[in-house]
C-alpha positions as CSV (number, residue, x, y, z in Angstrom):
1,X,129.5,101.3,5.1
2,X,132.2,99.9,2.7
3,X,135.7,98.8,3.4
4,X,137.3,95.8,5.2
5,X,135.8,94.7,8.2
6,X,137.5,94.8,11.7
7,X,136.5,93.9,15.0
8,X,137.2,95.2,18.4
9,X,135.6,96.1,22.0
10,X,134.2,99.1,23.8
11,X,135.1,99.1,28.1
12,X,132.5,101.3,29.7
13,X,134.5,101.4,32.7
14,X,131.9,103.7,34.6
15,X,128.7,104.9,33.8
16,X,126.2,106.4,36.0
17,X,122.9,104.8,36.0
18,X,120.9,107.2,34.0
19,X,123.7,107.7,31.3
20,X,123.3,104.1,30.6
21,X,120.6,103.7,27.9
22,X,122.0,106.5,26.2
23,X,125.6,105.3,25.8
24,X,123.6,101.7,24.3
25,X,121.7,104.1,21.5
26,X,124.4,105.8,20.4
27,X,126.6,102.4,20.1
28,X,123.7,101.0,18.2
29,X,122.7,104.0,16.0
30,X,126.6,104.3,15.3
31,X,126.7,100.4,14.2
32,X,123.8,99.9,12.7
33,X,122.6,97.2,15.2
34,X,120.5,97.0,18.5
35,X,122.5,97.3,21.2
36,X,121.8,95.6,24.3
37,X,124.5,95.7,27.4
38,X,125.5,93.3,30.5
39,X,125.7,96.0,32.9
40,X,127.2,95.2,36.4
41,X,128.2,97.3,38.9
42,X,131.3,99.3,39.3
43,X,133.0,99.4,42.7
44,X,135.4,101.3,42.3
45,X,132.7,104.2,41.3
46,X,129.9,103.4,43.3
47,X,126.5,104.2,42.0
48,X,128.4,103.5,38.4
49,X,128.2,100.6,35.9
50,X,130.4,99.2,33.3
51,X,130.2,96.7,31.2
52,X,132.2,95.7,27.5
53,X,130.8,94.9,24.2
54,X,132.6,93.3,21.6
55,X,131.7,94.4,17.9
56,X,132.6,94.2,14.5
57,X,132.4,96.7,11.8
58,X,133.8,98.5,8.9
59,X,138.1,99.8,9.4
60,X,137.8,103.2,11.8
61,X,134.7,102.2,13.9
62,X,136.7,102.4,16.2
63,X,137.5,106.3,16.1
64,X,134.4,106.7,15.8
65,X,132.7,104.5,18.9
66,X,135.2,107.1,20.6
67,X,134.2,110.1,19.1
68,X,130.6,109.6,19.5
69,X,130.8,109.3,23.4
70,X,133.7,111.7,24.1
71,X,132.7,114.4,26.1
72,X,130.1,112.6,28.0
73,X,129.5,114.1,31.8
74,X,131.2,111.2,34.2
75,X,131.3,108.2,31.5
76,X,135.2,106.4,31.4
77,X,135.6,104.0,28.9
78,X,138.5,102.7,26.5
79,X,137.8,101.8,22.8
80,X,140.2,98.8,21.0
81,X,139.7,98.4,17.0
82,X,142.3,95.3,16.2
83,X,145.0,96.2,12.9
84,X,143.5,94.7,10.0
85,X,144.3,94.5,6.3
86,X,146.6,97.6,5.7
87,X,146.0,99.3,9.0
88,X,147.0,99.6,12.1
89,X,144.8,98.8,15.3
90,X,144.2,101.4,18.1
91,X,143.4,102.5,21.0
92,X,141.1,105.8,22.9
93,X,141.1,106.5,26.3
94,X,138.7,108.9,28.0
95,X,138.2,110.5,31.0
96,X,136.5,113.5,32.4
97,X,139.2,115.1,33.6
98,X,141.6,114.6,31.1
99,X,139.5,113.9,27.9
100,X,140.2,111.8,24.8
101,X,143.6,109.7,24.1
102,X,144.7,107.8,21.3
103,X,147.2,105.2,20.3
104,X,148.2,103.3,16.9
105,X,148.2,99.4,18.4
106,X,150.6,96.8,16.8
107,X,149.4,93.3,15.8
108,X,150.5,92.7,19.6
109,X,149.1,95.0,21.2
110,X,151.8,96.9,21.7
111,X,151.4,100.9,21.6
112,X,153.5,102.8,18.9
113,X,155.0,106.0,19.6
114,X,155.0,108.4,16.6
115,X,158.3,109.4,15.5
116,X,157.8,113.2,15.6
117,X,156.9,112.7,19.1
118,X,159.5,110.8,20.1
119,X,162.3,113.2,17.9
120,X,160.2,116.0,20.3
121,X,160.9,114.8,23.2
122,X,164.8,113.9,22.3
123,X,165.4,118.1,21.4
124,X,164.6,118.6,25.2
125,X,167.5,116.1,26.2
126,X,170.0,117.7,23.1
127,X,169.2,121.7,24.3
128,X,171.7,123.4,26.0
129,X,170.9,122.4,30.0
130,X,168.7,120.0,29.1
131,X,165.5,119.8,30.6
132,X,165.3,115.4,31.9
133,X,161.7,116.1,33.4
134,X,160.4,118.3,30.5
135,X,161.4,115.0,28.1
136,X,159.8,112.4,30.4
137,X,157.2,114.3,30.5
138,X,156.3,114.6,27.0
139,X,157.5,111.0,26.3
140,X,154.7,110.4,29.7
141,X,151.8,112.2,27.1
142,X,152.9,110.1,24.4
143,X,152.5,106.4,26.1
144,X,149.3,107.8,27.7
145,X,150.5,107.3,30.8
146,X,148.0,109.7,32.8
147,X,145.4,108.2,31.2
148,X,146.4,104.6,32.1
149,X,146.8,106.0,35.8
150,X,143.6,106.9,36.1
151,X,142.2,103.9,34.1
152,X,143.6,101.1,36.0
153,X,141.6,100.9,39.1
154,X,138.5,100.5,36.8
155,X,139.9,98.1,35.1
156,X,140.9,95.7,37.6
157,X,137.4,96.3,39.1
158,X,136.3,93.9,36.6
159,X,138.9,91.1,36.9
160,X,136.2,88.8,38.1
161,X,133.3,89.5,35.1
162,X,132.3,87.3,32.9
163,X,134.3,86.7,29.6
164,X,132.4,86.2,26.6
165,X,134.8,84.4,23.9
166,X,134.2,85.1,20.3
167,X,135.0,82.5,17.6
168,X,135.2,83.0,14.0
169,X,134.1,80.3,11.5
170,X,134.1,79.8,8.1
């Protein structure tokens, strides 16, 4: 793999038991690396683990850490890849139900709306008896919102697991 290197963090938010091994082999095959997971349970999904693995790797890892376990039967997880040197950081969501979502992250965190989305959702509001719900709606798709809905009671499930901190030398 060439190209500047990045870093970010996989959230398995829930996992069934059995699905576990295979999401570590196809993080590890994907990075090159052995992958080994701190599991710990899920209460929010019992019978379910998560856990989060920080990694670093080449620019666009992250797209494809997300691509490689979309799709999966029951797994929820969210993907980060920071910005780095001339590119923008993001974000993926999945869930069952509603699939794969993905946002360009700032240098803050902060999630940009594209402008073409945006200039979508403002033709609802300038159309002749404009259509308030249809715009919030698609403004709702382009934040992610649905997918953040679902998300958050998985993510707060974790609030008291250990943090590993990561420090760079050199």
């Amino acid at each position: 793999m060439s190209g500047a290197i990045t870093r970010g963090v996989l959230f398995v938010h829930a996992a069934p038991r059995a699905l576990c091994p295979h999401v570590e082999w196809a993080v590890g095959a994907l990075l090159g690396v052995r992958a080994s997971f701190d599991w710990t349970g899920q209460p929010v999904a019992p019978g379910c683990l998560r856990t989060e693995y920080s990694w670093q790797a080449p620019q666009g890892t992250g797209a494809r850490l997300a691509s490689a376990l979309r799709g999966w039967n029951h797994l929820r997880y969210e993907v980060t890849e920071e910005p780095s040197s001339g590119v923008d950081g993001g974000r993926w969501s999945h869930t069952p139900a509603l699939g794969i979502f993905h946002t360009t992250v700032d240098v803050h965190g902060n999630a940009m709306v594209n402008e073409e989305r945006v200039r979508g959702a403002l033709e609802l509001l300038q159309a002749p008896g404009a259509d308030v719900a249809a715009a919030r709606r698609a403004l709702s798709l382009a934040l992610g919102e649905a997918w953040d809905c679902e998300l958050e009671a998985f993510r707060h499930a974790g609030e008291d697991t250990p943090v590993r901190w990561l420090h760079q030398v050199g």
